[in-house]
C-alpha positions as CSV (number, residue, x, y, z in Angstrom):
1,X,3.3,-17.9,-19.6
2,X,1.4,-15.0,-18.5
3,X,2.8,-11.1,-18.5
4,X,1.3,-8.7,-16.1
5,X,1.7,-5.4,-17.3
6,X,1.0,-2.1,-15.2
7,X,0.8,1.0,-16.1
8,X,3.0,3.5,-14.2
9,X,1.4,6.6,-12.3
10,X,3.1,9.5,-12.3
11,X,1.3,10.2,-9.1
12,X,2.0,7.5,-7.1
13,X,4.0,7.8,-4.0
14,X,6.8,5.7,-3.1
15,X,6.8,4.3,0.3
16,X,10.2,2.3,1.3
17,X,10.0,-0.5,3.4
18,X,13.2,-2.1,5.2
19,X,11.9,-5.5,5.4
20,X,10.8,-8.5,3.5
21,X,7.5,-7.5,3.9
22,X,5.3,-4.8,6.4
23,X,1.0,-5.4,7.0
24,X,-1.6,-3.5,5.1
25,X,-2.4,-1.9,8.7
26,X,1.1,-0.8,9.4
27,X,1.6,0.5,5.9
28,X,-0.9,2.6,6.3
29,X,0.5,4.3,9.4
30,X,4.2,4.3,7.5
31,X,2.9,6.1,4.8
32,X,1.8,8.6,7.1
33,X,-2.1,8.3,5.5
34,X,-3.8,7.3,9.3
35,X,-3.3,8.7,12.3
36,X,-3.6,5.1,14.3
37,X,-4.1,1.3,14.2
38,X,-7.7,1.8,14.7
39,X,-8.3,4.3,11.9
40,X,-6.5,2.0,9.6
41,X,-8.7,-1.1,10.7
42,X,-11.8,1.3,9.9
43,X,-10.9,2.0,6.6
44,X,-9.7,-1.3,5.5
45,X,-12.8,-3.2,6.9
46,X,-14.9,-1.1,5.2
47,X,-13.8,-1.5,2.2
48,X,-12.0,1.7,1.3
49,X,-8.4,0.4,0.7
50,X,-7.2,-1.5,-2.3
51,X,-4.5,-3.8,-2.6
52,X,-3.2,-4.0,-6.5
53,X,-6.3,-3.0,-7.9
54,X,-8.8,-5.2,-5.8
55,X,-10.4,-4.2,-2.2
56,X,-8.8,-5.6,0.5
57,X,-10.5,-6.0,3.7
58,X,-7.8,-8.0,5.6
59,X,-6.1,-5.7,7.4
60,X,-2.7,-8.3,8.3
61,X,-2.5,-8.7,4.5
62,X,1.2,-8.6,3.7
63,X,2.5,-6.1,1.2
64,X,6.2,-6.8,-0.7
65,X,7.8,-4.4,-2.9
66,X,5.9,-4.0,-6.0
67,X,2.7,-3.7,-4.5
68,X,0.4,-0.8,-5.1
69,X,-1.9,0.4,-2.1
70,X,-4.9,2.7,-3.6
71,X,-6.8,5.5,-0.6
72,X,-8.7,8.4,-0.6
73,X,-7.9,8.9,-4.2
74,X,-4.0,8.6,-3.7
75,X,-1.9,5.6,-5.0
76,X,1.2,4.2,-2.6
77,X,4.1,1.8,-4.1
78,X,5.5,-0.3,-1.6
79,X,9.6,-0.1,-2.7
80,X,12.6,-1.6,-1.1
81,X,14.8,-0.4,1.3
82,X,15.7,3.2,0.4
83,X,14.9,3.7,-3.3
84,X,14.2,7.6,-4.5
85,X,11.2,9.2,-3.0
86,X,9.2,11.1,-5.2
């Protein structure tokens, strides 16, 4: 059995989601980091958006609660429904 353990940044900002899931692309926007769709699609084609630690350059890829988005220097968790912001 494997354990994935991850270190917790204090940094890191919580973004709630309402759903099951929401797309890298939209998260972006939700997390108020781009200013459209198209900007988002710029960034995550080239290459300047990870997904859990690894570039991701699908820009549809679905994010659940639990997953870390790292941009510009900033880390986002992707939390359920309306957890605490901090």
């Amino acid at each position: 059995m494997k354990v994935r353990v991850r270190r917790i940044d204090p940094n890191e900002q919580k973004i709630p989601i309402t759903t099951e899931y929401i797309k890298l692309e939209s998260f972006l926007k939700l997390a108020n980091v781009v200013e459209s769709g198209g900007m988002a699609k710029n960034f995550i084609l080239n290459e300047e958006v990870t997904v859990n630690g690894e570039v991701c350059t699908m820009r549809g890829k679905k994010l659940r609660p639990g997953d870390r988005v790292g941009f510009d220097g900033n880390m986002y968790l992707v939390t359920q429904g309306n957890e605490n912001l901090t």
